[in-house]
DSSP file (Angstrom, degrees, kcal/mol; ACC not computed):
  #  RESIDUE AA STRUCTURE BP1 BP2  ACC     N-H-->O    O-->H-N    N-H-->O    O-->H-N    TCO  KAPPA ALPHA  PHI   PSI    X-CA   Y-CA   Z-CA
    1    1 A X              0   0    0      0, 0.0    28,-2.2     0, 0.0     2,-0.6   0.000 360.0 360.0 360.0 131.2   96.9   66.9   94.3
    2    2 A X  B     -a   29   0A   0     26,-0.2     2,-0.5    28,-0.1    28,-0.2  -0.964 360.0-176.9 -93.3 122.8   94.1   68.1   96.8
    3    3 A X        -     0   0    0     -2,-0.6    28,-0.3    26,-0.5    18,-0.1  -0.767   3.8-176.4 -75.4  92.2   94.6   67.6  100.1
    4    4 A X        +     0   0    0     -2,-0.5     2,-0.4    26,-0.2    28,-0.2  -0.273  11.6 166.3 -76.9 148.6   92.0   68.5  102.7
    5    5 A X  E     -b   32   0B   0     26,-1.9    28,-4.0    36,-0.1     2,-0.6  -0.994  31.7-123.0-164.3 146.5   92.6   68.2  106.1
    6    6 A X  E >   -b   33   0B   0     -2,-0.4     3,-1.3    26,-0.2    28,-0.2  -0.934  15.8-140.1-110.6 144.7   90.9   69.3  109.4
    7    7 A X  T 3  S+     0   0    0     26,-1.2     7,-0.4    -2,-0.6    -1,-0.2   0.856  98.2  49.9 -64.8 -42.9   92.9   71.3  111.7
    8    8 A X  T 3  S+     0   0    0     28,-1.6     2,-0.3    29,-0.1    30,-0.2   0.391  71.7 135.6 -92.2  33.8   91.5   69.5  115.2
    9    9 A X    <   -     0   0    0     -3,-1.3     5,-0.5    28,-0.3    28,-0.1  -0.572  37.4-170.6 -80.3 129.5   92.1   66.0  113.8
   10   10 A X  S    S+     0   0    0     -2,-0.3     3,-0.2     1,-0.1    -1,-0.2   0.387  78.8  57.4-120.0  -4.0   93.8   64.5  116.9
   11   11 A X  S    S+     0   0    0      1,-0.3     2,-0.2     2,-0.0    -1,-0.1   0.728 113.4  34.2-105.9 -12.9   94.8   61.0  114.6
   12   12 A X  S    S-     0   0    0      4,-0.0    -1,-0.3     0, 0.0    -3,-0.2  -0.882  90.1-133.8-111.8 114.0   96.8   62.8  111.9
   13   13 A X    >>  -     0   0    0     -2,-0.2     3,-8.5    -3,-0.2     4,-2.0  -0.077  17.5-123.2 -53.9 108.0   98.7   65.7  113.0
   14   14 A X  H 3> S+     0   0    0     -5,-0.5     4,-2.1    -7,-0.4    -1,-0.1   0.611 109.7  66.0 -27.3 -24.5   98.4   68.8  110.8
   15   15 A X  H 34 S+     0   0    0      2,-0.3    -1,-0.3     1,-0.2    -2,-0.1   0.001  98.5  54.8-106.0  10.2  102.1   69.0  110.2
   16   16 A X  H <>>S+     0   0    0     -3,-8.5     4,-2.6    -4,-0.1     5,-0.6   0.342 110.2  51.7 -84.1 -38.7  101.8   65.4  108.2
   17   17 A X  H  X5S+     0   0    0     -4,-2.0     4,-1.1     1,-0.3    -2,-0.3   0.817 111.7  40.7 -31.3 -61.5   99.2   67.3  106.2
   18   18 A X  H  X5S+     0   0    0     -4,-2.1     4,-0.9     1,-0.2    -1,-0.3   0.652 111.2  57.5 -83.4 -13.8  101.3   70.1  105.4
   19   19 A X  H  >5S+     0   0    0      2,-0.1     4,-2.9     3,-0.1     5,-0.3   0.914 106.3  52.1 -80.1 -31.7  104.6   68.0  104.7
   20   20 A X  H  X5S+     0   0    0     -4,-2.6     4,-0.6     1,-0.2    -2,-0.2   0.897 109.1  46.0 -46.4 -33.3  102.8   66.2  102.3
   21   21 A X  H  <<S+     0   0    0     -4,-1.1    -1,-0.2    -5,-0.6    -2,-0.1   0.714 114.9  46.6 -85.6 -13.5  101.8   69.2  100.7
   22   22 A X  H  < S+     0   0    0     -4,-0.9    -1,-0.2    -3,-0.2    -2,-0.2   0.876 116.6  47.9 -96.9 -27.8  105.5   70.7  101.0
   23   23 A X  H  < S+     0   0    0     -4,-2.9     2,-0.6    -5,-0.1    -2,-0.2   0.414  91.9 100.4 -63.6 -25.4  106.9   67.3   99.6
   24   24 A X     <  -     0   0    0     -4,-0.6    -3,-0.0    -5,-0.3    -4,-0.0  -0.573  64.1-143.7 -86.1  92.2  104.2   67.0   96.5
   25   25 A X        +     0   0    0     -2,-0.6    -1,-0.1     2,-0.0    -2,-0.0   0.195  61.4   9.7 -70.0-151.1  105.5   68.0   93.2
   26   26 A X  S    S+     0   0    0      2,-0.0    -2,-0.1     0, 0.0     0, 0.0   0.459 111.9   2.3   5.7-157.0  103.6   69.7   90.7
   27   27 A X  S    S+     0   0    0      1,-0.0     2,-0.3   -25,-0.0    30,-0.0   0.096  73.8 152.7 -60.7 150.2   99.7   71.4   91.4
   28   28 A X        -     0   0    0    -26,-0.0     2,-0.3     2,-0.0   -26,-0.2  -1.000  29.4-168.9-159.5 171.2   98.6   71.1   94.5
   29   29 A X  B     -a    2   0A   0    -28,-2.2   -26,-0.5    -2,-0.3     2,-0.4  -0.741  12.2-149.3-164.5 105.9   96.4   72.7   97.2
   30   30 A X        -     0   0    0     -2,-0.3     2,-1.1   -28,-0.2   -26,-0.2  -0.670  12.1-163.5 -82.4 115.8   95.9   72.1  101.1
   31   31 A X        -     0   0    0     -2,-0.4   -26,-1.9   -28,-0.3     2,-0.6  -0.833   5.2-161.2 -99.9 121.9   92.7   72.7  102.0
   32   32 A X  E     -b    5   0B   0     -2,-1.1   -26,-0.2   -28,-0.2   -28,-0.1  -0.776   3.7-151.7-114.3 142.5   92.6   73.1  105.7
   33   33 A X  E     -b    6   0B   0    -28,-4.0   -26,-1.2    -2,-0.6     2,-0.4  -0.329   8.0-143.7 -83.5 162.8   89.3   72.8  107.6
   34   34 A X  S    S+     0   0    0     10,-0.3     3,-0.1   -28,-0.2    -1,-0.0  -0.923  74.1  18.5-124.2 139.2   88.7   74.6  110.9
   35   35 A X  S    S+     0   0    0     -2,-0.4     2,-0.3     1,-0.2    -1,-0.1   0.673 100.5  96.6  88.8  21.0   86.5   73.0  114.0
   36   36 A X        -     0   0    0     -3,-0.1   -28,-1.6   -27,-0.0   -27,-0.2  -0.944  59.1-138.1-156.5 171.7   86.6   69.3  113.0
   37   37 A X        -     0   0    0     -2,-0.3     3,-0.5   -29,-0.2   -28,-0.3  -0.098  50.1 -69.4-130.3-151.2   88.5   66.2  113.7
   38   38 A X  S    S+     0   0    0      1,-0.2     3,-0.3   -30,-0.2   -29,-0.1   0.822 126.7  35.0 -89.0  -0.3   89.8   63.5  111.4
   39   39 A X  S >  S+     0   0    0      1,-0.2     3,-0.8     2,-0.1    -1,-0.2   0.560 103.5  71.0-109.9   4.5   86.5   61.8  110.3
   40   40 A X  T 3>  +     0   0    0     -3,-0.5     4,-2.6     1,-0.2     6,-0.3   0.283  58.7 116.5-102.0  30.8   84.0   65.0  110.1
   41   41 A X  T 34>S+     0   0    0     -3,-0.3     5,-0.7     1,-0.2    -1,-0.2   0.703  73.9  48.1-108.5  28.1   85.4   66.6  107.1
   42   42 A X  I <4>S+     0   0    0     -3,-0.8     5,-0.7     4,-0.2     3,-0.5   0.725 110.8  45.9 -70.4 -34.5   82.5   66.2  105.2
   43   43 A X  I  45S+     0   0    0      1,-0.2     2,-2.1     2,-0.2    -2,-0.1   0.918 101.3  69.6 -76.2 -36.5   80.0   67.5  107.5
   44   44 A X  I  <5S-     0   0    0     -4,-2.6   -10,-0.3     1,-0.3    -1,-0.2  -0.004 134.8 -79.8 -77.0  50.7   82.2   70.8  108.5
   45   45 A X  I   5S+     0   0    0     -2,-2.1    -1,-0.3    -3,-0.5    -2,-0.2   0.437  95.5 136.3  54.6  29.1   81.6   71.9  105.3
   46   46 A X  I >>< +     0   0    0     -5,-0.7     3,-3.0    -6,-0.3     4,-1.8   0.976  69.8  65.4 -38.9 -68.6   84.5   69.7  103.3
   47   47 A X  H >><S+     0   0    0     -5,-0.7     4,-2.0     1,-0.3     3,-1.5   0.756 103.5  34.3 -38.3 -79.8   81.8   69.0  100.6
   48   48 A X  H 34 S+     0   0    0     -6,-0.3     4,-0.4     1,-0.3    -1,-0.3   0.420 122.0  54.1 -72.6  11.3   81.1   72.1   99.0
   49   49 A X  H <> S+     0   0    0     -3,-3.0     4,-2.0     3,-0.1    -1,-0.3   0.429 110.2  46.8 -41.7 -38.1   84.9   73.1   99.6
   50   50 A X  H <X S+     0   0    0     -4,-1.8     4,-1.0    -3,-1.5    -2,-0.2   0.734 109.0  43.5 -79.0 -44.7   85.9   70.6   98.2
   51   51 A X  H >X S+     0   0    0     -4,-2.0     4,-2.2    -5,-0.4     3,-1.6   0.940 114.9  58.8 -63.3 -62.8   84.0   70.2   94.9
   52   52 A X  H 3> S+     0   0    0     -4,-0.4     4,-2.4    -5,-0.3    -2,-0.2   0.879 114.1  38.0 -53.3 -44.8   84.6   74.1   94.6
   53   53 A X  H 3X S+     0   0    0     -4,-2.0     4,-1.0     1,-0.2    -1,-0.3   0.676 109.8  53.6 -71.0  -6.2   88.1   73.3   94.7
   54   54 A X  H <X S+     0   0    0     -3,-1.6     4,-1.5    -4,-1.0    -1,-0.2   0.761 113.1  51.3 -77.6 -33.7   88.3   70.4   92.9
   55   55 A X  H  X S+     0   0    0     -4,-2.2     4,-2.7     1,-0.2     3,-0.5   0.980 115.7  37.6 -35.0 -81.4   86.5   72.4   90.2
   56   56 A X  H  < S+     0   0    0     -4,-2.4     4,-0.3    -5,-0.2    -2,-0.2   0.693 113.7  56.7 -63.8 -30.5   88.7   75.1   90.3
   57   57 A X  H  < S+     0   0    0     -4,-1.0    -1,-0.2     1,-0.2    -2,-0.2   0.652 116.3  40.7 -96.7 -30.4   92.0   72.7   90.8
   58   58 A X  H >< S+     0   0    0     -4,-1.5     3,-1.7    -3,-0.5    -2,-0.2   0.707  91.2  85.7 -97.3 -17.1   90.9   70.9   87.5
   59   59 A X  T 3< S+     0   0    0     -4,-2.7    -3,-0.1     1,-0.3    -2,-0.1   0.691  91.9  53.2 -49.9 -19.8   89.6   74.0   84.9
   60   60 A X  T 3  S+     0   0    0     -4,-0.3    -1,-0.3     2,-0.0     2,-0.3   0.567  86.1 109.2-108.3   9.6   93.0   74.6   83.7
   61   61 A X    <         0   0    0     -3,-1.7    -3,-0.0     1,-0.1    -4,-0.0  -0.580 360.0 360.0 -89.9 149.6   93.6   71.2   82.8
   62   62 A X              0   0    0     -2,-0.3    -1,-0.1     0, 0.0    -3,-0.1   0.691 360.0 360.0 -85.4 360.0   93.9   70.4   79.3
């Protein structure tokens, strides 16, 4: 599972983000965004974070 998340998102609270991710069995990977709120994490440079990790998060799969 990826989950991306921005750190100043003031309508979900980082600490859901990161239980999900501590709650989430098998892979997983929190990506957390710096300088953006809950609807801008495409623009703050989600996208190409996101494809890289999604990349990287799926190569080992069979």
């Amino acid at each position: 599972m990826l989950i991306a998340h921005c750190e100043d998102d003031r309508l979900i609270p980082l600490s859901e983000a990161r239980r999900l991710h501590s709650r989430t069995p098998g892979p997983r990977t929190l990506m957390l965004l710096p300088r953006c709120g809950h609807v801008q994490t495409w623009e703050a440079g989600g996208r190409a974070r996101m494809l890289g990790a999604l990349l990287a998060f799926t190569s080992g799969a069979p």
